[in-house]
Structures are given as C-alpha cells and as structure tokens.
C-alpha positions in Angstrom: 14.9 -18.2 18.1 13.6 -18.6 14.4 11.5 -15.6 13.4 8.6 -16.4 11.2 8.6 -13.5 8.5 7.0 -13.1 5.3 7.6 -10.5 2.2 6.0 -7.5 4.1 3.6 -8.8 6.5 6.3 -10.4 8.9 9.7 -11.9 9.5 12.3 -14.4 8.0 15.7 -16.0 8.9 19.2 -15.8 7.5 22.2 -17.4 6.5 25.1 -16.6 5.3 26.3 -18.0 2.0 29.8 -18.4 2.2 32.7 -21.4 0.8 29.5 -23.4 -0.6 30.4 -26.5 -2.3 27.7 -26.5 -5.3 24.0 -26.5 -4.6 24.7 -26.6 -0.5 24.4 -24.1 1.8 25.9 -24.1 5.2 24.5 -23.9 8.4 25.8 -21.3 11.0 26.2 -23.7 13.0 28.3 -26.1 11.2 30.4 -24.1 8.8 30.9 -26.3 5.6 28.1 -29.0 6.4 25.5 -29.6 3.5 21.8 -29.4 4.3 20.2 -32.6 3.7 18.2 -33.3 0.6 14.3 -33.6 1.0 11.3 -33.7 -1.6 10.5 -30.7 -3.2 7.5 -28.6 -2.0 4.5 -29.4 -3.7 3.8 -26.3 -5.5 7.2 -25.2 -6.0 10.5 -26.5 -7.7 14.0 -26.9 -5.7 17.1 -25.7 -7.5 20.8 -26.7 -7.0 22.2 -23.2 -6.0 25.0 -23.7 -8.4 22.7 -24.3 -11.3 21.1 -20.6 -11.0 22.2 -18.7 -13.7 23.5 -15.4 -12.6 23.9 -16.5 -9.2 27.4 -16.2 -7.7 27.5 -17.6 -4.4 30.1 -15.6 -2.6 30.1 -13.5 1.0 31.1 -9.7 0.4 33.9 -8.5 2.3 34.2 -5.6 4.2 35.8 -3.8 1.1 33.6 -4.4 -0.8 30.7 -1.8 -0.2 32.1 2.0 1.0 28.9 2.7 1.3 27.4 5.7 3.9 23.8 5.9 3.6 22.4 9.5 4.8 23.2 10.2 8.5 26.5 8.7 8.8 28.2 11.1 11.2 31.6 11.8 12.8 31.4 10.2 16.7 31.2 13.0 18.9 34.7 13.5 21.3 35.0 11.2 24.4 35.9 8.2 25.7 33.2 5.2 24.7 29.7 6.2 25.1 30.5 9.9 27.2 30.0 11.9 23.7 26.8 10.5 23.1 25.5 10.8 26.6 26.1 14.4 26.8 23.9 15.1 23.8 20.7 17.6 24.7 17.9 17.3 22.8 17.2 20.1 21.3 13.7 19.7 20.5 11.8 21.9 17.6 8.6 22.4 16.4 7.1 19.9 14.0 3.4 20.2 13.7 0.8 22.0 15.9 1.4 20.2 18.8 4.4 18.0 17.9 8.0 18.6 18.2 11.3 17.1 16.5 14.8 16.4 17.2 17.8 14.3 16.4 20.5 12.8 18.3 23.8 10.7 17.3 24.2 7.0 18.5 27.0 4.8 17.6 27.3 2.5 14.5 28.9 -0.2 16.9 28.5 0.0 20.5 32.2 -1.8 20.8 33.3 0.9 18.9 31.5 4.1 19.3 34.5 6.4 18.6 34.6 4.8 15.1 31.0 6.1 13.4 28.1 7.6 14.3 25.0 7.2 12.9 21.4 9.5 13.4 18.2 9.0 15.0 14.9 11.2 14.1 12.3 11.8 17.3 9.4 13.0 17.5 7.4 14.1 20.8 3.6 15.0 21.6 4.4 16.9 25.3 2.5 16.0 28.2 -0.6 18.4 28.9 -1.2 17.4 32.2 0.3 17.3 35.9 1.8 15.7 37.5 4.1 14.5 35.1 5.0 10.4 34.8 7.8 11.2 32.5 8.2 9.7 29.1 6.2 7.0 27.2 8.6 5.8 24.1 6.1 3.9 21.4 7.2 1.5 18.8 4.9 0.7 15.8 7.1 -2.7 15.3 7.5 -3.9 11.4 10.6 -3.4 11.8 11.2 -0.7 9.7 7.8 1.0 10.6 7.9 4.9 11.8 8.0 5.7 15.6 7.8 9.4 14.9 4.6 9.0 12.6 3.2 6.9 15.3 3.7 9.9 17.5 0.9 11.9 15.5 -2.0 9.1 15.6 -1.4 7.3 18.3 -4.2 6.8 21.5 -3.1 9.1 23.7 -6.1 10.0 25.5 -5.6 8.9 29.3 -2.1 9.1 29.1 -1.5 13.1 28.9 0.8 13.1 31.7 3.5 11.1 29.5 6.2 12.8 27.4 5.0 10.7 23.9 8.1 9.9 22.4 8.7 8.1 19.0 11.8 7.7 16.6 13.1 5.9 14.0 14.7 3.0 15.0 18.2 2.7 13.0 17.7 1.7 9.4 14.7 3.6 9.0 13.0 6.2 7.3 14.1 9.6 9.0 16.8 8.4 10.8 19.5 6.5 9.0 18.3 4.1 6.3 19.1 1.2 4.6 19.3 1.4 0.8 19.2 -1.2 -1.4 17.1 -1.1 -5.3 16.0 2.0 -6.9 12.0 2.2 -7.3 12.2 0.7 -10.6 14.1 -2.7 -9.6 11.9 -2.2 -6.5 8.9 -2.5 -8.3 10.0 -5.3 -10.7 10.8 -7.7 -7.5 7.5 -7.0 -6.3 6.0 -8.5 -9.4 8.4 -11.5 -9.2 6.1 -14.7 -8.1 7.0 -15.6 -4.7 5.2 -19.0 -4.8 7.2 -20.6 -7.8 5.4 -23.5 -9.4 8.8 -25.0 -11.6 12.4 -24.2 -12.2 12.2 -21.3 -14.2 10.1 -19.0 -11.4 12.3 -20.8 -8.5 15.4 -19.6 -10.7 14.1 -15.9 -11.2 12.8 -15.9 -7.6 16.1 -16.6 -6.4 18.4 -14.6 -8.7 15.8 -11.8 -7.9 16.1 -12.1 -4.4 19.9 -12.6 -4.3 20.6 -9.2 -6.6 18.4 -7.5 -4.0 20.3 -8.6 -1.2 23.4 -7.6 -3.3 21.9 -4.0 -3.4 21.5 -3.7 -0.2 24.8 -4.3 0.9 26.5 -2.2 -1.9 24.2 1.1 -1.0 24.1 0.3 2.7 27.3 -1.7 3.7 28.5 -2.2 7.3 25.3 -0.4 8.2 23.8 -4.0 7.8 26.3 -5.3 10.3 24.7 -3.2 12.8 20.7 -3.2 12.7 19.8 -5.8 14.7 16.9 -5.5 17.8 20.0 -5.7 20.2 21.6 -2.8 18.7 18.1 -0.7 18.8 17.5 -1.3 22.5 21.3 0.1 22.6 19.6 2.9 21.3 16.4 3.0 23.4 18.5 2.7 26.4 20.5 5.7 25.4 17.2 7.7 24.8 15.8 6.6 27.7 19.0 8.4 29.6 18.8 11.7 27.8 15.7 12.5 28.4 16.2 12.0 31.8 13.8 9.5 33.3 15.8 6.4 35.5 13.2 3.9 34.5 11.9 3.1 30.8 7.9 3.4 30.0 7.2 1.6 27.0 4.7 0.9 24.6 5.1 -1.1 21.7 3.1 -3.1 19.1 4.2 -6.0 16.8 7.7 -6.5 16.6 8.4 -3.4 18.5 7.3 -6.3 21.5 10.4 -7.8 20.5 12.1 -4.7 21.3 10.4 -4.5 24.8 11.2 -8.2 25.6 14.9 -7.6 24.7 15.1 -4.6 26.9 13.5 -6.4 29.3 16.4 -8.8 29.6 19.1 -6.2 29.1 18.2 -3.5 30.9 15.8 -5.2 33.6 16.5 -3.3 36.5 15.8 -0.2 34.2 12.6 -1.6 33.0 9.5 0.5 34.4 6.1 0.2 32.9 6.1 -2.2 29.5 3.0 -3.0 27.5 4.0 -5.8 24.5 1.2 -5.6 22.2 0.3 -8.3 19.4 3.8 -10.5 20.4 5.9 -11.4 18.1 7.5 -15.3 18.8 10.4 -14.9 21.2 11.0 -18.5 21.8 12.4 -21.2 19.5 9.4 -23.1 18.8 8.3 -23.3 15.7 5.2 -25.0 16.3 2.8 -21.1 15.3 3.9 -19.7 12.3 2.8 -16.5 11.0 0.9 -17.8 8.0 -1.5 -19.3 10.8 -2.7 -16.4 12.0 -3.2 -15.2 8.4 -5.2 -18.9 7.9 -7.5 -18.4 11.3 -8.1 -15.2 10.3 -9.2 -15.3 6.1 -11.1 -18.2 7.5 -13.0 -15.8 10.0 -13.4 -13.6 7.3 -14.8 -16.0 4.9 -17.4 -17.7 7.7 -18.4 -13.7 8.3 -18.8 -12.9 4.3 -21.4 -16.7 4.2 -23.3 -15.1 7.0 -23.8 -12.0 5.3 -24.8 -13.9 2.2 -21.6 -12.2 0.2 -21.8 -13.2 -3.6 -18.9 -15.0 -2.8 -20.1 -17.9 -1.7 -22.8 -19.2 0.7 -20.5 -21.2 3.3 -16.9 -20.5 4.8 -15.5 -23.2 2.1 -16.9 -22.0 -0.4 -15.9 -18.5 0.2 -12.3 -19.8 0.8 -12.3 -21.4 -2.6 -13.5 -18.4 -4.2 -10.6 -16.7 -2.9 -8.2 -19.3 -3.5 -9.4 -19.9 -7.3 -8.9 -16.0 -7.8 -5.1 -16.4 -7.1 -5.0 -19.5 -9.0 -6.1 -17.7 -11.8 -4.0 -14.6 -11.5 -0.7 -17.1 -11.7 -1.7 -17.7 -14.9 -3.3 -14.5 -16.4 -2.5 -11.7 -14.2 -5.0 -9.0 -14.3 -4.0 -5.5 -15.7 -4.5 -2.0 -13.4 -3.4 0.4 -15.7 0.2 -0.4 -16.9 1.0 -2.8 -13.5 0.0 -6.5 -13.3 -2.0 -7.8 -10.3 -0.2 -10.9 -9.9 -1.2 -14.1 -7.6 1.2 -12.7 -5.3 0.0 -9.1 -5.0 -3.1 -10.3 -4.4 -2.5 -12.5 -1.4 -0.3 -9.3 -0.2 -3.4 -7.2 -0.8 -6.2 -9.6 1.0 -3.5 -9.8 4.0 -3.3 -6.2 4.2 -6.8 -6.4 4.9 -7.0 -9.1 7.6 -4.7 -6.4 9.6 -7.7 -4.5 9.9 -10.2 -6.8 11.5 -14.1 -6.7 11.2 -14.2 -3.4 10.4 -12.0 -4.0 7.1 -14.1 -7.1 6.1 -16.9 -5.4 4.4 -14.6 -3.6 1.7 -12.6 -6.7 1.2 -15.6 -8.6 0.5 -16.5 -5.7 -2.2 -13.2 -5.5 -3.6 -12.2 -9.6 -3.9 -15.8 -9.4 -6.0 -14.5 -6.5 -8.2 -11.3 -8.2 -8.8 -13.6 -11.1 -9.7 -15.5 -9.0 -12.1 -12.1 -7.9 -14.0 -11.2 -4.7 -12.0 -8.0 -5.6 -9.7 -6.8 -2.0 -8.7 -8.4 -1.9 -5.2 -6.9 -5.3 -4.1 -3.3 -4.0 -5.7 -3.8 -0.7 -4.1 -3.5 -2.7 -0.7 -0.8 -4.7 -1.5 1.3 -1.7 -2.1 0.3 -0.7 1.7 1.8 -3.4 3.0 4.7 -3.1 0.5 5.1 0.4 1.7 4.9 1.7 -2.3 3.4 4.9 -2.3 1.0 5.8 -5.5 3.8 8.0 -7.1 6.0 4.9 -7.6 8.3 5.3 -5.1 8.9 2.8 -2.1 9.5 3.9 1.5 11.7 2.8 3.7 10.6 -0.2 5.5 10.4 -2.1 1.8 14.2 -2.1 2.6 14.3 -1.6 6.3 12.6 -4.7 7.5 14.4 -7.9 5.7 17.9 -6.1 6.5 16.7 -6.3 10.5 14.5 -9.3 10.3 17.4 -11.4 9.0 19.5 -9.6 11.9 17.7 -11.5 13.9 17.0 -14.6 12.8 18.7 -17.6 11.4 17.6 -20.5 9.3 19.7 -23.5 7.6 19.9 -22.1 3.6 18.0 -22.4 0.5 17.0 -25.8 0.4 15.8 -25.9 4.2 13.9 -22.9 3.1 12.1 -24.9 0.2 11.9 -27.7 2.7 10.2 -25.4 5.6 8.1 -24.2 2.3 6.3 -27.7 2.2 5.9 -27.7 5.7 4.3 -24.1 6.3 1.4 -25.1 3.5 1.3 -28.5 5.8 0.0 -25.9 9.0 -1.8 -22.9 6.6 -2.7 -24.3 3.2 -3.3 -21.0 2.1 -0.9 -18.6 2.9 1.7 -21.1 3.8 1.4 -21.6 0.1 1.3 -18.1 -1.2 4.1 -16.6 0.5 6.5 -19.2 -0.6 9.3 -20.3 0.3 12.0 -17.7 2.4 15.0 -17.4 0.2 15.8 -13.8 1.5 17.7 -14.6 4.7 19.4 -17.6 3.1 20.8 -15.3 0.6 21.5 -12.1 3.0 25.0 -10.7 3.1 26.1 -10.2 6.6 25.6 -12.8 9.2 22.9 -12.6 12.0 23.4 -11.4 15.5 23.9 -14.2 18.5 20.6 -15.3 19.3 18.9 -15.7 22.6 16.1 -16.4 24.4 14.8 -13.5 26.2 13.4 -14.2 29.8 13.7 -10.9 31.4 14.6 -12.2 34.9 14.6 -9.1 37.1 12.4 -7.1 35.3 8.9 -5.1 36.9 5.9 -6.9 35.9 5.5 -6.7 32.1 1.7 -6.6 30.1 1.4 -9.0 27.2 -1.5 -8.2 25.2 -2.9 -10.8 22.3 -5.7 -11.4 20.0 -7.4 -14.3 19.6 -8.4 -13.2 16.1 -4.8 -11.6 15.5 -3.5 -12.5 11.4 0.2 -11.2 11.7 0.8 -12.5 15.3 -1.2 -15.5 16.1 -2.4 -15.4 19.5 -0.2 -18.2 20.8 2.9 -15.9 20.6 1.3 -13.4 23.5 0.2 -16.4 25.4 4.2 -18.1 25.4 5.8 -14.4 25.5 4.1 -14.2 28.8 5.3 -17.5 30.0 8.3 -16.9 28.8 9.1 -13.5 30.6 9.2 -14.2 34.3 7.2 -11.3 35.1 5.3 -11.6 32.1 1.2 -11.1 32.2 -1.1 -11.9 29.9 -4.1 -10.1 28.8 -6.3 -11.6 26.0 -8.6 -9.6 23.6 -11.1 -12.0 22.2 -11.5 -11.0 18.9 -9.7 -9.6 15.3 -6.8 -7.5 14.3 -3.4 -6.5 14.6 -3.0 -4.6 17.5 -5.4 -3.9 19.8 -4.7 -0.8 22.6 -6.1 2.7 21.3 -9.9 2.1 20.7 -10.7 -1.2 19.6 -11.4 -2.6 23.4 -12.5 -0.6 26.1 -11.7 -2.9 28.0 -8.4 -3.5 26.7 -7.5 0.5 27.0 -8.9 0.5 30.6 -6.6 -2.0 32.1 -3.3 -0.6 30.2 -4.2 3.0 31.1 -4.4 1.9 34.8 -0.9 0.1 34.4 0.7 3.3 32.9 -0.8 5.6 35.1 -1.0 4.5 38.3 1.2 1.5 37.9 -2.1 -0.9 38.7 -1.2 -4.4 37.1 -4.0 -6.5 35.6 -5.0 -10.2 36.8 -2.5 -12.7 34.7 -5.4 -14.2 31.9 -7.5 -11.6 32.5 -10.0 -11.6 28.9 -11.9 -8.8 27.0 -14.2 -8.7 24.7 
C-alpha cells in the first residue's frame, strides 16, 4: 500500500537512505538498485542527491539518538503483556463532564519488558441505560487528538456509550515525537514546497532532510515504533481494560485506517465499526489525494461564478484567479506582519478551507479577494490550522506527529521517483498536484517503514464505510474500494462536500450510523444521502 500524503493535509511514503552510490536511492525492495532516470517534473528541478550541499546521505544507527521524549516509562513487572493488562484506569475529572486518565503500553510489543511508553484518555460517561459499553473515536491525521475529540464530538443518540478518546502514540498528551524547535519549525514552513530550479529543489531537500534529522535525534527509537500496527496494539489493549469483549469504533480520516487494521487483526474482536472519509488501503494508485483537493476547489470555484464572486464569472475563470494568486506569491510573497504568505502557505490555507465544505466557501471567497487586494493574513491564518501552528508561534504536536507515522506506513522508491511521481500527480490534479510538490520527506526519513499489507478484514462483523462525493482530503473513490476491499465492508455514500461527514452535516447520514451503534441495525450496501 502507497499512502498518498501531503505537508499537512495528508500522507506520504518512505525510504530509507542507506549505502547510496551518489545521486541513487535504493528501493526497499532491492537494497543497492538505483532508481531509473526520468525527465524532470515540469515545474520543478531534479537533483543528484550527492550534489546537495549539506546533505550527508547516511542511515542513523541505533546509537546514535539516546533520546526519551516525555512519557518514556519503566515496563511495569510481569511476563510480556501481564503488567500492562492489569493496569486500572484510574479515571479523574477533566472538565464538567469529562474525565482523564493515563495508562502504560509498550514501546515494542516483541519486547514489552524493555520500555514503556504513555497514553493520555479522555472519556464523556454514558448518561443513559442500558449501557452498550464503550465507543473509542479517532479524529485520524495521524497525529490529531482523540481526547479533544472527546469534548466536541456528536454524541447525541449515542448516550448509552462510554466516549472514549486518547492520544494515539506520538502525540500530543501521550508520548510525542520531537523533532525542530518552533523557530526551525517555522522556517520549513516557509520553505517552497513546489521548487521551480535547483537552488529551491536544493533547500527543499536539505530542509527536509535536517528535519528528518531532528526528529530522530529528539525522538529516537520512538520512530521505530509509531506505526498504525503498533496503535491498534494499543487500541486492542484499551479495548481490554476497560472491559468490553468486543471493540465499538468510530473513526474519521486516517483513524479509518486504524479501524481497517483492527479489523484484520483483531476480527473476531471487532464489534460495531464506522470508517469515515477512508483513507486508501489498497495499493492502487490510480486516486490521489491532490484529486479530491482538484474536484473539490473546482466545486468551489463553479459555486463562487454562480454567486457572481468578484473572482470571476465562470468556474475557469475563478480557477485561474486562484491559480495566478499563487503564481504571483512565488515570486513576491505578500507580508502579514513580520511572516511571508508564500505560494505554498497559500495553497495550505485555501485547502484548509475545502475541509470545511459549503459552509466554508463563502469566507474563502472573501478572503482569496482580500489576499488579492494586498491583505494575506486571513488565508495564512488558515494555513497555520492545518499546520497545527498556534498564533503564539508555537507548533503542536501533529506538525511532527504525522510525517514520523505517515512514513511508518508507507513506502515509496527515493528522491528521484518522488520527483518523477511529482510530474505525474500535476498529470491527474494540475493544481494541487503542482503545489504540494514533490514528496521528499519519506525518501529522506530515518527509520525504515513497517511490513505493509493489505488489509481485508476476513472474519470481521459487518463494517460501515462512509464517503463523500464532494470529500477534498479523501476522494470518494477510497470509501467506495475500502468497502470492497473489506469483506464485510458496507458502503454508505454522502452526496455532497467535506471531510468527514457523521455529527450534523447529514441527517441522513447520522440516522443510519446511530441505528448501527445502537441497536446494531446495518444499512443497505450503496445506500446514498443527500
């Protein structure tokens, strides 16, 4: 499986550089073997790795990073897993109606005498009988937070569910990965990520590689150990403690990865699961991400004619409104204050947006025209959403959190397949194909991915796959072939925008999902809302 993943609005792949001849990179599977020379993208430059200057191509070694980011715990006593499943949760109060704990899981689950690290819960108690047990949510990202889910998700119809979030491993209240300071944070952000010649391809990639570097020195074997297998380790565990045989689940985005995993795992343990906006779980790389993003500026755009925006009176010509603004900002960046709105915040700011659907369209028409007008802060203001910077400065934790798991996960072929993949994508989304560039992260990561697989979750109950026709991060066509692929997969299609669509946005939607959770009632397989 190749995960599609973007800087902060999805996933990418990984290899690990390691015994490189100069300007090659490996692939995993063919240790040694150079990646085949292709044109360069169109808009970009390819560089010989070797040529980078600052660049040293070398794998870390174990030794090399001592690092134990915040939660790194002795293993409780007894033999494997025992310790850990005799935790209690000893639940405290949070919030008005909220309540907190922690528990101990193991770094690695073949060694779980060796480390432990921490998880952070939260729970919203069930206010009604008879109880169904727990209902663990996921937020997906990876990296976002499962306990702040806890306090705004859609509860209503599911009060007889336990509503139980954490922090999967890596990530914010449980134990992190750390990698730049807020400083060098903010400087990468500012880097271009679409390179138009050498000299941005160079500091794209030097930038990218010292960030990876970071990561491993102020993080270390924690890296080795956040992939979605070792989370649904984790959910598995949770699942035990708080006592319930079966697992409920509800998750969104990539947390659907995490229920399709479980689902081939664990699938005599799997109970109710709802997969919301699906991630790609096959290895088909026919959808990217950047599609979704395309179908849905494009919906945008034909809305914004119809409403006779001032940005232009058809769907093309609102398009190349949009497109001319980043054009223009690679050249002369506009200045908020002391920051730059570069081309590349901007296209993270008007994705941000697209998360929102309709109801977000309205203020991204008004902003794109202030940005026009000279005034960039309220497009750079949503760009540092979705790059989880908060407006002190500092970054949160899934600015770091999601490329250490998304390259867990994935795996690509090196730098230059990157570049070649670049010319590709803008051949499928000619927009933001182009403007996220090409994926040098995962190429440049330093820990190797997990084994990958292709999760079919033979076994499991019968699992709800909900999807978006209008959906930018997770184009529909993932929910439909997530569904296929499970074997007791079931697909339920929301005909419209947004990522993410259970908790008001359909009646419809929230009807046949409440039924499923509640009283176990599963929908028709195609079954459509509006």
């Amino acid at each position: 499986m190749r995960i599609s993943l973007r800087w902060a609005v999805g996933f990418v792949a990984l290899l690990l550089l390691s015994a490189c001849t100069p300007g090659q990179v490996p692939s995993p599977s063919a240790p040694g073997s150079s990646t085949p020379s292709a044109a360069p993208a169109p808009t970009g430059a390819v560089i010989e790795v070797s040529l980078v200057q600052g660049l040293e191509v070398d794998r870390p070694r174990r030794s090399d990073s001592n690092a134990k980011p915040k939660g790194f715990e002795t293993a409780p006593p007894g033999e494997g897993l025992a310790g850990y499943r005799e935790q209690k949760l000893g639940w405290s109060t949070c919030g008005q109606v909220y309540k907190c704990a922690e528990i101990l899981v193991p770094l690695d689950y073949a060694n779980p005498g060796d480390q432990a690290i921490t998880l952070a819960l939260a729970k919203k108690p069930a206010t009604k009988s008879p109880k169904l047990g727990t209902l663990f949510v996921n937020p997906g990202g990876p990296g976002a937070s499962g306990r702040n889910l806890v306090t705004y998700f859609a509860s209503a119809g599911l009060e007889q569910y336990d509503i139980v979030g954490w922090d999967p491993r890596g990530t914010n209240a449980s134990t992190p990965v750390q990698c730049f300071d807020d400083e060098q944070t903010q400087a990468f952000t500012e880097l271009d990520s679409s390179p138009d010649d050498a000299a941005e391809t160079a500091a794209l990639i030097v930038g990218t590689w010292q960030f990876a570097q970071s990561c491993w020195q102020h993080s270390g074997e924690l890296l080795q150990h956040i992939s979605t297998v070792d989370t649904v380790r984790d959910l598995d565990l949770l699942r035990e403690l708080v006592g319930d045989q079966k697992l409920n689940y509800l998750g969104y985005s990539y947390g659907t990865q995490v229920g399709a995993y479980y689902a081939d795992l664990f699938p005599q343990r799997v109970g109710r699961l709802v997969l919301d906006a699906a991630v790609d779980i096959t290895d088909d790389d026919t959808v990217i991400q950047a599609m979704g993003f395309d179908l849905a500026l494009g919906n945008f755009a034909a809305w914004c004619a119809r409403q006779n925006c001032s940005l232009g009176s058809s769907k093309d010509a609102v398009l190349q409104t949009i497109t001319d603004l980043f054009d223009t900002l690679d050249a002369t960046p506009l200045q908020v204050g002391d920051r730059p709105l570069t081309q590349t915040l901007a296209a993270t700011g008007v994705a941000s947006y697209l998360y929102g659907g309709i109801p977000a369209w309205k203020v991204l028409a008004a902003d794109l025209k202030a940005a026009l007008a000279g005034d960039g802060a309220a497009l750079l203001k949503a760009s540092d959403q979705l790059n989880d910077r908060n407006d002190d400065g500092t970054f949160g934790s899934m600015f770091y959190s999601f490329p250490a798991i998304g390259c867990a996960d994935g795996y690509d072929k090196g730098v230059v397949e990157a570049e070649q993949r670049w010319t590709t994508d803008q051949q499928k989304a000619p927009i933001f194909g182009k403007y996220f560039g090409p994926g040098y992260t995962c190429p440049l990561w330093p820990v190797r991915s997990t084994i990958q697989f292709k999760p079919t979750g033979s076994g499991a109950a019968p699992i709800v796959v909900v999807g978006a026709t209008g959906d930018p991060a997770t184009p529909y066509q993932q929910a439909v072939t997530m569904a296929e692929q499970l074997e007791s997969g079931v697909l339920v299609t929301y005909e419209g925008e947004g990522h993410g669509t259970f908790g008001g946005k359909s009646e419809c939607v929230d009807r046949l999902v409440i039924a499923y959770l509640t009283k176990g009632t599963v929908p028709s397989d195609g079954v459509k809302c509006q």
